[in-house]
Structures are given as structure tokens and as C-alpha cells.
N, C-alpha and C positions, 0 to 999 in steps of 0.2 A: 624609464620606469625606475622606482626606487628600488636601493639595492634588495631591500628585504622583504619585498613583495613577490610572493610566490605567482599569483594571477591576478588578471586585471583583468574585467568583462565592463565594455563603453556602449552602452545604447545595444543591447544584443538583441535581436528578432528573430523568428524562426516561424517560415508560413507554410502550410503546404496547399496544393491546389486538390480538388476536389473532383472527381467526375472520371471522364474518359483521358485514358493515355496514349501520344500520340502513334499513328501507324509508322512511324518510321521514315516515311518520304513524302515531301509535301504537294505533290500529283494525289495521292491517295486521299491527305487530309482534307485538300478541298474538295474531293470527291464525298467525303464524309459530312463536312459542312453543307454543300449543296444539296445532297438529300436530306438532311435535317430540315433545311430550309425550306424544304418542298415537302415536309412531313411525308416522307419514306422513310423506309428502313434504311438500319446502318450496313450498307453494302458489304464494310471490312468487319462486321459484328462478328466477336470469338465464338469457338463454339461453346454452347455451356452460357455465353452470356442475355443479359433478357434487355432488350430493345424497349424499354420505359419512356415513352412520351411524356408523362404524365408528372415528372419533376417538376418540382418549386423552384422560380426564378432567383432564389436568394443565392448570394454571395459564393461561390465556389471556393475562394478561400480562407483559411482556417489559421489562425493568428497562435501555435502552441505556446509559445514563448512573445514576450511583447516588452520594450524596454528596459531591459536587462541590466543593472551596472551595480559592482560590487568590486573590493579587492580581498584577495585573502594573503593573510603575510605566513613567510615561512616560518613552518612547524605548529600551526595551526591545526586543529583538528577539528573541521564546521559539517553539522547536518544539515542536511537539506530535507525539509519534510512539506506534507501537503499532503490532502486528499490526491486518489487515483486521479489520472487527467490532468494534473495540477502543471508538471511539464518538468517532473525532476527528471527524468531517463533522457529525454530531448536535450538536457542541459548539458547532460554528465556526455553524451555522447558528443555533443559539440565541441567541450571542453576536450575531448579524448580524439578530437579529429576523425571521427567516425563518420558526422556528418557534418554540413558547413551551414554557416549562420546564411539567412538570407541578408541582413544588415548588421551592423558594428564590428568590432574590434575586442578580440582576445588578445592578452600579451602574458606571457610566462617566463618563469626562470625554471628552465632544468627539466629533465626527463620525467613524462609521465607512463605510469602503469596502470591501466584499468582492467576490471572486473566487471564488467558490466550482464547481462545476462546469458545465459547457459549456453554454450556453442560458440562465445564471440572468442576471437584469438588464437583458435587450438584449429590447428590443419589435422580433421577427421581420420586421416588416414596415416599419420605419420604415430612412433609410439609415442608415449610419456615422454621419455626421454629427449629423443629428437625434437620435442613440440620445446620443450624448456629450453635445450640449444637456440632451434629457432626465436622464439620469445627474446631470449637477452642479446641475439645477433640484431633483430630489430628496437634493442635498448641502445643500441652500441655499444657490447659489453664482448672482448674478447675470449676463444674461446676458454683458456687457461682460467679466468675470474669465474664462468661459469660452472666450471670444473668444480673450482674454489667452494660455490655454491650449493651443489648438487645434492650431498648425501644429507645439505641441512633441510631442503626442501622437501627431498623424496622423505623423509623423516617424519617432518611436519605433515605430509600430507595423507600417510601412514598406505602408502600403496607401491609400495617395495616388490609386490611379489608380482604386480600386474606394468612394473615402467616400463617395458618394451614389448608390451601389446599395444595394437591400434586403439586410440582414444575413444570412436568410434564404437568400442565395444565398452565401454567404461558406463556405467549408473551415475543418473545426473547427480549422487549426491558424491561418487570419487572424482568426479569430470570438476564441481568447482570446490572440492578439497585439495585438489594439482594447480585446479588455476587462480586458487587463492596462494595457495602456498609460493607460486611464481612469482603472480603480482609484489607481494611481499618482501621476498627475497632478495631479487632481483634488484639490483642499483639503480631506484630513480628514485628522482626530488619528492616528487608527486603521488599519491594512490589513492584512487578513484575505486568508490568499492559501491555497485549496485544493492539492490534488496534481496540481491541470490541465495546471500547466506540462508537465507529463509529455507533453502533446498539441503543444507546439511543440518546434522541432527544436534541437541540441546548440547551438548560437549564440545563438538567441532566449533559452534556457534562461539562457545565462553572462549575458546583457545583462541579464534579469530578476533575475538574484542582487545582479548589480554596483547594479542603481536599488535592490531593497529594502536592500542596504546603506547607499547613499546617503540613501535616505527614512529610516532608523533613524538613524545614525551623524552625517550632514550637516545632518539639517533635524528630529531631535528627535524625531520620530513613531515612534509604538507599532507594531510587525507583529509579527505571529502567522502563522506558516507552516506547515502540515502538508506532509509527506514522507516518504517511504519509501527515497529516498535521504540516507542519514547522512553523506555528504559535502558535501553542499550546505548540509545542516543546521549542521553541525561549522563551516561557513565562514562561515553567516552570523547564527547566534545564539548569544548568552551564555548562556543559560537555557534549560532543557527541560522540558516534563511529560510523563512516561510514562502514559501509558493502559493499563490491562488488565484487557478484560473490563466496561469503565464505570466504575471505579474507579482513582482518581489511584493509582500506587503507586512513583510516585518525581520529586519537581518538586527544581530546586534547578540546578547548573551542570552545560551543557551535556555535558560530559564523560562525567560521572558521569549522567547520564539517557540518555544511546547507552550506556553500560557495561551500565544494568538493563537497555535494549533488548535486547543480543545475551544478555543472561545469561537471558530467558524463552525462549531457544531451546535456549541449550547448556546452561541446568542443568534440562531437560528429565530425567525420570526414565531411570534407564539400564536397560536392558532388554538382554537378550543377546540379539545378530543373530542367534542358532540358536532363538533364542527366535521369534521375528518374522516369521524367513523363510519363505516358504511353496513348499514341495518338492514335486512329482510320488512319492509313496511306490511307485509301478507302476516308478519308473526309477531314484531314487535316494535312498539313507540317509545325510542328511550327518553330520557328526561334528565339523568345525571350519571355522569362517569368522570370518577376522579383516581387519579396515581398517588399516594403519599401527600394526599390534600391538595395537591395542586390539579386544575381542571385543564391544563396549556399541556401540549403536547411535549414542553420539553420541562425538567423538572429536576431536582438536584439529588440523589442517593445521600445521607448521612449516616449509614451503618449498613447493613446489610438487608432489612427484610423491604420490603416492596407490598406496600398494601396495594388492593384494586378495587374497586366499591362502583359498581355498577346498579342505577335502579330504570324503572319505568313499568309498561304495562304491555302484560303480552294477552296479543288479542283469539290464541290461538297455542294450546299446551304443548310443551315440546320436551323432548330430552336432549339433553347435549353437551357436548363432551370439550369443558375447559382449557385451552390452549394457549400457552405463554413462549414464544422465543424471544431469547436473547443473543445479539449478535455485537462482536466487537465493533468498530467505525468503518473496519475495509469488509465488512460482512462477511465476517466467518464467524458459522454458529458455535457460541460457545456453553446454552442452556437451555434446555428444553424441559419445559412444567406442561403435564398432560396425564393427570389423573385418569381420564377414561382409557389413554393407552396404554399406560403401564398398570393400573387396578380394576381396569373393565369397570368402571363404576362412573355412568352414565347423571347428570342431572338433571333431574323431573320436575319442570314448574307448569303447574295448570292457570288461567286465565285468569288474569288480573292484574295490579298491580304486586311491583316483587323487589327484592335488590339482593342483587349476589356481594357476598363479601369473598377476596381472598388474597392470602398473606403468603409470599413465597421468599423464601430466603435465598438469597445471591451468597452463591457461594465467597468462603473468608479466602480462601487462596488466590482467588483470582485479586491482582492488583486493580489502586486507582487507574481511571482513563475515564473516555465517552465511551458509553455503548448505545445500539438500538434496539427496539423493542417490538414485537407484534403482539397484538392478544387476538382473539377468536373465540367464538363460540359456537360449535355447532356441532347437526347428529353428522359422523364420520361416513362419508361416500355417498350420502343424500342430500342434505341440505344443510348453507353459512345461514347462520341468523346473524352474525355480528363480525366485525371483521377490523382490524385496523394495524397499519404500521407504522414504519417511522418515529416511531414514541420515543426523543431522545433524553439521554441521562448523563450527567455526571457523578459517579463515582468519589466522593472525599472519603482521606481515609479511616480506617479501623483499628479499634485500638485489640488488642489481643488480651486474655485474662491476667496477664501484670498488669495491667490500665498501661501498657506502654505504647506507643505510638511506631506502627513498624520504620524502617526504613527499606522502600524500596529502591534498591541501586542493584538488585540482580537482573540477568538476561532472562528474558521472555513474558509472561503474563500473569504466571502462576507463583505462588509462594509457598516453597514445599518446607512441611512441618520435618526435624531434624530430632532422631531420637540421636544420645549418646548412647 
């Protein structure tokens, strides 16, 4: 391997099987196969488990990862992103010897540290302190280096008053403030940092950007950071690999790998919202429904407000109560428009033909990205006349009242206004 490649991933696969796991001794198994075979029950069936004849013959196995090959050189610092599913944790875990590839070949220079999700690394019952000993004993780091280390970590991690209590009683937001601050600290080539951060709060979040900048940029070492925020991504790596589906489908500069990110959303097949939507036919026959002029389910934001223009013919008067969420890409609701819930003010259309208009403004702080969308219409705890989700959008950005065009390069989603 060359000298300045940090990792190297050849043909990398990763399967799992699907179904029952085995009893343990193979007298039993076939005792389990032969009564399937004779459609009985499962003789050695758990308790608590349900005995289902009635599966689908397809495929048991589940392909997470599927040809896999990539290098990363040292002092690199590459995101890895994708939709949930996509197979970043399965990657990262593999990389970090957690679990083993079913096929190819990893090759590395130099100690790795991972972060991976909440509970991994830390012996429950041992304190802060001890867990850190332990940690850099399995770096192979002597004790006197970790010594060395101690009061910068416990520092960083700002839970001084709690290092020698059992970790076990720790809040998962000081649990990965200690095991970021380890991973960090602690002398290896390598650091692998999961989407955990997400569990510590807007501050700890920035401090953790600013160290793995410093660990890549100041002192040389490789991170690999998965995220599903692209701003934090955008700020702190050169390089990205898109995931989709288990399959690399765009590595190369960070830019251009957030570009493929939002392009598996919005070039999502277009489908007409009349197509999509699912109507009450006992109330109403619709005829046209369109977002910001576009009638396709997926549609592009250019400022802030959101027209929605709904017409047709209701065969049957109703009152009903306007309904809009808006949710980021990993579905977390970030906007809810519902005039009848927050003003009790109900709308009244009697028989006939009708067309609702309404303009809803997306908030300025929330940055660019993809979001998704639902509308609805109907009386609350009786009856949907109208219904649809999925509506997806791009986000370009907003200019603020300088006509200046923001720059977002801050951690999280939001863009907070700043008095002096």
C-alpha cells in the first residue's frame, strides 16, 4: 500500500441473513427443518416468538454494503452521507473492526478511534476515568501518555465533577461528550466519528467540528465523519462518498458529493399531485392542484413563500381545517401551518365548484437543503377530505434585506439573527 494512504477498501461486501437463528446444535436444527417440512410447528420456537407459515419465498439475504472500493490518503477529512439505510454505520463499523466484511479487503496505516453510536467502547460499569485508561490501553498508548492526556480531555469534555462515577449513570449527552473527547485525544492516525453528535447540544456540536478540524488540518490525521447535516459536512471536509442503497455512487470533492446527495431527492421521478393525492370521492372531485406553479410532486423553493392553489368541485358542503407539514429529508418535523389549530377558524365551502388559495411562508432562518411536505384537508377527529405527502422541494438560497446572499458555513439548520 502506498506510503500515504491512510485506507484502502477492495471489493468490500457486507450481507446479513434474514429469518431464524440457529439452535445451537445441529440434532436440534434438523429437528427444526424437518417439522417445517411437514408444516408443524417450530418445536424449539422461543417464547414470545410467532410461528408464521405464511412468509414470502424471496431472498433471505440482504446485500447492506455491495462492492465497495475507495482510498483515503492521510489527513484527509471525507464525509460519508446518504439517506437512512444507505449503509454508512455498517461501513464505519467495518472500518473500525466492529464487524467483519463478508467479502474484500481493508488495508490501513495506523491506529484507529471510533465514535460510533451511544454505549459503544465505554465498559458501563467502570468510571470516566478508568473507561479513558482503558480506551488508550486498547490504542496501545502507555499508561504515563495517558496521564499526559487526561486533564485535556476531562476538560474538553467538561464532566470533572462526575470522572469517577460509573459511566452507566452518565446522560447520553455527557456519555458522548467523554467519548468524543477520548476518541479525540487519544493518539491514533485514524477517527471515525458517527452521527452521535446529534445527541450533544448546539455548543458541544461547534467545539467537536472545530477539534476534528484541528485533528485533520493541524496535526495530520485521517476523520471520516458521517452526517446528515451538510453544513457541518460542507465545513469540515474536502472529500465525500455518497452512499445509495450499499453502493458508492459518487466519491470525489465535497461539493459535488452534497450536489448527488440532494439530487436523489429532487430528481426523484415526477409524478402529478392529482396523481398522488388521495381525495374523499363521497365530498370531493378534484381537478387541479398545484405548488409554486408546478403540478409534479417535486418542485424547486426560490425564496421563501409556498403558494398552494387547489380547485374542483365539492359534491357535498364541508368545513375543514387546512393542514401543511414540513419536514427536513431524515423526517423531523421542522413546520407546521394549521390555521384551524392554532385560530379555531374552520373553512366553509358549500357545493359546487371552488379553488382554495394559500401562501405560507418558510421560515428565513431555516437554511438551504431538501425538505418534504404533506398538505391535508379536513374536519379534525371526523373526517380527510384530501390528503397527500411526499411533496418534495429544494430549497435555493435567500437573500437577506442587504440584497446580500447569506453564507451558510454554520453547524445545524438554523440561521440565528445576531444583535451587537
Amino acid at each position: 500500500m502506498t506510503q500515504n494512504i491512510a485506507i484502502k477498501v477492495e471489493n468490500l461486501s457486507k450481507a446479513y441473513q434474514l429469518g431464524q437463528i440457529g439452535t445451537g446444535t445441529i440434532s436440534r436444527d434438523l429437528e427444526r427443518w424437518y417439522a417445517r417440512m411437514r408444516g408443524k410447528e417450530d418445536p424449539h420456537l422461543r417464547i414470545g416468538e410467532i410461528n408464521n407459515q405464511n412468509t414470502k419465498s424471496e431472498s433471505d439475504i440482504v446485500w447492506s454494503l455491495k462492492d465497495i472500493n475507495f482510498e483515503i490518503e492521510q489527513g484527509d477529512a471525507v464525509g460519508i452521507i446518504g439517506r437512512n439505510g444507505a449503509g454508512k454505520s455498517t461501513l464505519l463499523k467495518i472500518l473500525s473492526k466492529v464487524t467483519a466484511p463478508t467479502t474484500g479487503k481493508i488495508s490501513g496505516s495506523g491506529r484507529i478511534a471510533s465514535l460510533l453510536e451511544v454505549g459503544t467502547g465505554f465498559h458501563p460499569e467502570l468510571s470516566g476515568r478508568e473507561n479513558i485508561f482503558l480506551n488508550g490501553a486498547i490504542l496501545g498508548m502507555r499508561k504515563k501518555e495517558i496521564q499526559r492526556k487526561l486533564e485535556e480531555i476531562v476538560d474538553f469534555a467538561g464532566i470533572e465533577r462526575y470522572l469517577d462515577t460509573p459511566v452507566k449513570r452518565y446522560s447520553s449527552g455527557m456519555y458522548v461528550r467523554l467519548a468524543f473527547a477520548v476518541a479525540a485525544h487519544l493518539e491514533s492516525e485514524i477517527l471515525i466519528v458517527d452521527e452521535v453528535l446529534a445527541v450533544g447540544d448546539v455548543e458541544f456540536q461547534k467545539k467537536c467540528l472545530g477539534k476534528m478540524g484541528e485533528v485533520s488540518k493541524g496535526e495530520g490525521r485521517t476523520v471520516l465523519f458521517v452526517s446528515h447535516n451538510m453544513n457541518a459536512i460542507k465545513q469540515l471536509c474536502q472529500q465525500g462518498i455518497l452512499l445509495v442503497d450499499g453502493k458508492i455512487k459518487n466519491i470525489g470533492n465535497i461539493n459535488e458529493t452534497i450536489k448527488g446527495y440532494t439530487d436523489t431527492w429532487t430528481g426523484q421521478e415526477q409524478i402529478l399531485l392529482l396523481e398522488k393525492v388521495q381525495c374523499d370521492n363521497d365530498y370531493i372531485n378534484l381537478t387541479h392542484f398545484e405548488i409554486n406553479g408546478s403540478r409534479n410532486t417535486v418542485f424547486t423553493l426560490n425564496g421563501d413563500k409556498i403558494n398552494i392553489i387547489i380547485s374542483g368541485e365539492l359534491i357535498q358542503p364541508i368545513q375543514a381545517n387546512y393542514e401543511v407539514k414540513i419536514y427536513t429529508s431524515e423526517n423531523e418535523l421542522i413546520c407546521f401551518y394549521s390555521p384551524g389549530h392554532f385560530e379555531h377558524k374552520l373553512i366553509s365551502l358549500g357545493v359546487g365548484k371552488f379553488t382554495l388559495e394559500e401562501s405560507i411562508l418558510f421560515p428565513k432562518e431555516i437554511f438551504n437543503g431538501v425538505f418534504v411536505m404533506s398538505v391535508s384537508l379536513s374536519q379534525p377527529n371526523v373526517e380527510t377530505y384530501l390528503h397527500i405527502e411526499n411533496i418534495t422541494f429544494e430549497r435555493n438560497y435567500v437573500q437577506n434585506g442587504n440584497g446580500r446572499i447569506f453564507n451558510y458555513t454554520e453547524v445545524g439548520f438554523l440561521k440565528l439573527n445576531r444583535y451587537e
